[in-house]
C-alpha positions as a LaTeX table, in Angstrom:
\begin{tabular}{lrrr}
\hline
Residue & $x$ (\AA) & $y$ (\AA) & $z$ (\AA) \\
\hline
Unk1 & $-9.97$ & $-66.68$ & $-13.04$ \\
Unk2 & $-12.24$ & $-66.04$ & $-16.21$ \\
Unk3 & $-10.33$ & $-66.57$ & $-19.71$ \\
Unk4 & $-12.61$ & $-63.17$ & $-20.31$ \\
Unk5 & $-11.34$ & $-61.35$ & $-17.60$ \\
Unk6 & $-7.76$ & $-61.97$ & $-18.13$ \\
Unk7 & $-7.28$ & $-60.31$ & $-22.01$ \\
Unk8 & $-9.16$ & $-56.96$ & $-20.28$ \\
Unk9 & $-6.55$ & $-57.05$ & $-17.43$ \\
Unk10 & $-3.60$ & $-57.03$ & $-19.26$ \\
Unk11 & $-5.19$ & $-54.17$ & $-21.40$ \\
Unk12 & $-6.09$ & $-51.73$ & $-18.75$ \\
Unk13 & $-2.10$ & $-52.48$ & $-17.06$ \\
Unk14 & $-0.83$ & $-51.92$ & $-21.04$ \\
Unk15 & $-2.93$ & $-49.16$ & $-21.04$ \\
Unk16 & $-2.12$ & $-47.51$ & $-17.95$ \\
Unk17 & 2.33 & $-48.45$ & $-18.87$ \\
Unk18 & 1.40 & $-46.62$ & $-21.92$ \\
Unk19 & 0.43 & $-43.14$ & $-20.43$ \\
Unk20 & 3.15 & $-43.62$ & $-17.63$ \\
Unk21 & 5.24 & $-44.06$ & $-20.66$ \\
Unk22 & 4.40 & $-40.98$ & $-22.48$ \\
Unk23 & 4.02 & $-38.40$ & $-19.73$ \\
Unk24 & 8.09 & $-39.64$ & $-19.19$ \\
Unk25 & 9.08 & $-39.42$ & $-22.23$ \\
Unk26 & 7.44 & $-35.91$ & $-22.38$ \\
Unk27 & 9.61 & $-34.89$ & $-19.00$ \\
Unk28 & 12.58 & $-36.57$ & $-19.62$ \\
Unk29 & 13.19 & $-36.21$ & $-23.40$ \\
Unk30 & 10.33 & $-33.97$ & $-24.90$ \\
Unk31 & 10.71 & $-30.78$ & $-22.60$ \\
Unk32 & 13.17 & $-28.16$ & $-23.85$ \\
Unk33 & 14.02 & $-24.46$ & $-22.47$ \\
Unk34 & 11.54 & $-23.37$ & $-25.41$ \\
Unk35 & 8.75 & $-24.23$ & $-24.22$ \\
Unk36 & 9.35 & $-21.87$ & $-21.10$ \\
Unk37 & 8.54 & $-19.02$ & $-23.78$ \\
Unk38 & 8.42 & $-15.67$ & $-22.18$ \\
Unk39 & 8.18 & $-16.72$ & $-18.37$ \\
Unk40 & 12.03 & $-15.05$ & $-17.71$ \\
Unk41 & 10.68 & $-12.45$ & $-19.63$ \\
Unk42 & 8.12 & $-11.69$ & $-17.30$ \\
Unk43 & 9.79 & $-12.31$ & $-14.37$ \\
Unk44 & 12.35 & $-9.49$ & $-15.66$ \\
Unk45 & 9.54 & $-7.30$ & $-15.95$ \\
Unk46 & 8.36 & $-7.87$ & $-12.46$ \\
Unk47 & 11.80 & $-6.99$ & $-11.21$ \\
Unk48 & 11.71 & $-3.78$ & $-13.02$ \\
Unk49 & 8.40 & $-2.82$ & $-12.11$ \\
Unk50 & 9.30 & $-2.60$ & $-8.11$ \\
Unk51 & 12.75 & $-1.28$ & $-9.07$ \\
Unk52 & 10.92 & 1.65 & $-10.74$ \\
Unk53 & 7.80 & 2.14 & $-8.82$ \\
Unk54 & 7.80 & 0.23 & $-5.81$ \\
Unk55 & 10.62 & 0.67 & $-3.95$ \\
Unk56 & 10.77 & 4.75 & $-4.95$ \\
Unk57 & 7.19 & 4.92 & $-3.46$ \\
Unk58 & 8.07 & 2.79 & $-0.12$ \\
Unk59 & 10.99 & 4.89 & 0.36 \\
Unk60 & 9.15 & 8.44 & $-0.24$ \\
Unk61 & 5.91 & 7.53 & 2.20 \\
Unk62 & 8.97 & 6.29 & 5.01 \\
Unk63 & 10.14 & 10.33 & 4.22 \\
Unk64 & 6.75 & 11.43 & 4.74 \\
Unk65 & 6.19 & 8.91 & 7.90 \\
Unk66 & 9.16 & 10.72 & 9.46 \\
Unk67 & 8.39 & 13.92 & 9.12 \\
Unk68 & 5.16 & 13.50 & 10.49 \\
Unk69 & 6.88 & 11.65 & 13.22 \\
Unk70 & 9.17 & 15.06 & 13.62 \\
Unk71 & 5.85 & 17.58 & 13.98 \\
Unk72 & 6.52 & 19.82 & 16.79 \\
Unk73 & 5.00 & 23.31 & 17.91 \\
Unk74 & 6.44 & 26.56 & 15.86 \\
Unk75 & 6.82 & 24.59 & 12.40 \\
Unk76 & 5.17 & 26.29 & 9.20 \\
Unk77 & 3.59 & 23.52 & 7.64 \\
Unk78 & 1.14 & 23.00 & 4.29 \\
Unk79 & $-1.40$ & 21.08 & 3.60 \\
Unk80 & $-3.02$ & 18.61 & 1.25 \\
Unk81 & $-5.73$ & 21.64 & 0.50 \\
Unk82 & $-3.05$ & 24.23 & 0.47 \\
Unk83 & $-3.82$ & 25.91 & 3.65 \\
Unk84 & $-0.58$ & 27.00 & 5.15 \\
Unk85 & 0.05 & 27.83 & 8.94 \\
Unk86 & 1.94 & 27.58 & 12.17 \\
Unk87 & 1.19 & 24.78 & 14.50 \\
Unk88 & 0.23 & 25.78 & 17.70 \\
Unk89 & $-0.19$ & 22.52 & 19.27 \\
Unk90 & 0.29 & 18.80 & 18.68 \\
Unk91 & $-1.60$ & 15.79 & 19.65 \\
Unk92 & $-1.97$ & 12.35 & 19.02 \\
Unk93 & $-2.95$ & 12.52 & 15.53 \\
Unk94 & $-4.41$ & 16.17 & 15.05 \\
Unk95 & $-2.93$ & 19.64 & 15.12 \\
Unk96 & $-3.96$ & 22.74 & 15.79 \\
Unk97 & $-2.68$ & 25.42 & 13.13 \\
Unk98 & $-3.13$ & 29.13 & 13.21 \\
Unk99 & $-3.40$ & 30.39 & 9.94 \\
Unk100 & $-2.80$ & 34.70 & 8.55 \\
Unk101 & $-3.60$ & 37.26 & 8.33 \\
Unk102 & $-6.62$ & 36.67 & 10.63 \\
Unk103 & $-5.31$ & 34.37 & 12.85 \\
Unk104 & $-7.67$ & 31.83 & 12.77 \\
Unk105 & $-7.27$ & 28.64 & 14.22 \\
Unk106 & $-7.88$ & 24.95 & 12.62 \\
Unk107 & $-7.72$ & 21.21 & 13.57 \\
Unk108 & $-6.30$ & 19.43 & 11.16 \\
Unk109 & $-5.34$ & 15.49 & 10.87 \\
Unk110 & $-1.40$ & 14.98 & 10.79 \\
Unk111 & $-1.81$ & 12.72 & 7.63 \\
Unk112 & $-3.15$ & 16.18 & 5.53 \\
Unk113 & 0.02 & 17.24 & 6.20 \\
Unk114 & 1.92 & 17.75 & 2.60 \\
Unk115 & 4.95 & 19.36 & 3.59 \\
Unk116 & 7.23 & 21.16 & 6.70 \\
Unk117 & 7.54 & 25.00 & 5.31 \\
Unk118 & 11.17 & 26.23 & 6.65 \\
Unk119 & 12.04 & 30.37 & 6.77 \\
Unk120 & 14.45 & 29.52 & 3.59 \\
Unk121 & 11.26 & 28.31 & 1.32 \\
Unk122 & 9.34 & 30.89 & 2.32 \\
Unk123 & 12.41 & 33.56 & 1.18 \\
Unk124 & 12.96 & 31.61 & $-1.58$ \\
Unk125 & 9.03 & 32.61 & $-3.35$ \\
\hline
\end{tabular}
């Protein structure tokens, strides 16, 4: 080999012992719990977030989910616009509902459904 080539070997392997050096020192000596900052922080705040809002809003639209599932002809329902009526009949996913005085008769898409009216809510107003 060279004699030139041989002092610029030995400097790119000192070189490249050098960074492999520091970047272990960094993980093995240099790394404390500090430098984590506010990352358990944030992870509590995750955890709270679907604790409070998440898993109250999963639970509520499986309530809703059921009582659509429940539908059936006879039941005083309400919906999304306010209309209120008695379903006359019940299909895949739309129901006929006579509303009063008049009597008249609407289609309406099970998911504009807000609530089941019962004889007790209606005494109850």
């Amino acid at each position: 080999m060279d004699a030139a080539r041989v002092p610029r070997l030995v400097s790119q392997r000192e070189s490249a012992l050098s960074i492999a050096g520091v970047a272990l020192a960094l993980l093995a000596g240099g790394f404390n719990m500090s430098q984590l900052g506010g990352f358990p922080l944030l992870i509590l705040m995750f955890v709270a977030m679907y604790f409070l809002l998440i898993a109250p809003n999963q639970k509520k639209q499986k309530q809703w989910a059921a009582m659509l599932a429940a539908l059936k002809n006879g039941d005083r329902v309400t919906t999304n616009g306010g209309i209120r009526g008695t379903i006359l009949s019940v299909k895949d996913d739309v129901l006929v509902v006579k509303t009063a005085p008049d009597g008249v008769r609407l289609e309406i898409v099970k998911s504009a459904i807000a609530a089941v009216t019962t004889d007790e809510d209606s005494v109850k107003a």
